[in-house]
C-alpha positions, 0 to 999 in steps of 0.5 A: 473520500469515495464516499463523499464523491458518491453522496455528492453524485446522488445530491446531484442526480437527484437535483438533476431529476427534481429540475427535469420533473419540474421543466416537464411540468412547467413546459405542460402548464405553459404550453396548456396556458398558451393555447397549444395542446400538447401532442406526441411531436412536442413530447418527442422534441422536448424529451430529445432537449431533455435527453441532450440536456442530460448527456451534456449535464453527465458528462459535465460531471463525469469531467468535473469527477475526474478533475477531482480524483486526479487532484486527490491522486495527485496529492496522495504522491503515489508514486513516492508512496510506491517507492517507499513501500519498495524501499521498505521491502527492500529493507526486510529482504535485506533483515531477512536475509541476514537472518537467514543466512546467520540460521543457516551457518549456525545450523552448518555449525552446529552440524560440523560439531555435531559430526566433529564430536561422534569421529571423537568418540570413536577415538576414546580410549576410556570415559575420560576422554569420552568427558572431554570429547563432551566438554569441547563438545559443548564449548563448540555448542556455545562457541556457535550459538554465542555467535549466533545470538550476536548475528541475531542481536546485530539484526535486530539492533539494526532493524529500527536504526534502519527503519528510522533512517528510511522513515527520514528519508521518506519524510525529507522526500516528501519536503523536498517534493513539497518544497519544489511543488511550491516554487513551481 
């Protein structure tokens, strides 16, 4: 879109220039044919004229470069656009901290087995009971990353089901937004 408003500002001002050259010329060849010699004070008013002609052609088309970018911005919705851009960060915030949180506790976890199984095997009395203080060692172990694993599965079950939910959202907005755009 830039660029096209930029090619359209060039055509302009180089038609702008074209039709300057081309007055001063055909005021000269008039003013000679007429019989009237030109001197600095025509000079000096005609280039005054052409000066208030350009400022007023410059800022006809500044006007006419802000009516169009405030009609492309306001088709662009930005606002909504910002809002669900908001709302899907809001989402991986969400994702981010359950997994977070899941990491966390499984590293508690796994800690807590971790401490539970040592004060164990001070307590064995022979390499029997130091087997099983490993075997209910490594169930806690399992136990803990079974758990992990589900919280980590629910996460990422619930990440698409939440971004499709968002997405359909996103689009009921827009016709919704379309839909009053047009009543109005």
């Amino acid at each position: 879109m830039l660029t096209t408003v930029i090619a359209q500002w060039e055509r302009a001002q180089k038609a702008a220039l074209e039709l300057a050259d081309k007055l001063a010329r055909e005021t000269h060849a008039s003013m000679q044919a007429a019989g009237v010699v030109p001197n600095t004070d025509v000079w000096k008013t005609l280039a005054k004229t052409a000066l208030n002609m350009g400022s007023h052609y410059s800022d006809a088309m500044q006007a006419a470069l802000d009516d169009g970018w405030r009609t492309q911005r306001d088709r662009m919705k930005l606002k909504s656009a910002a809002d669900s851009v908001k709302t899907l960060a809001e989402i991986h915030a969400d994702l981010a901290a359950r997994v977070t949180q899941g990491h966390t506790q499984h590293a508690s976890a796994l800690a807590s087995a971790a401490a539970q199984y040592l004060e164990t095997l001070e307590r064995c009395r022979n390499v029997q009971d130091a087997s099983m203080a490993m075997a209910k060692f490594a169930g806690d172990l399992h136990h803990q990353t079974s758990a992990y694993a589900a919280v980590v599965a629910s996460v990422a079950v619930g990440a698409p089901a939440a971004l499709v939910q968002w997405a359909h959202a996103q689009l009921d907005q827009d016709d919704d937004e379309d839909a009053a755009a047009g009543a109005a």
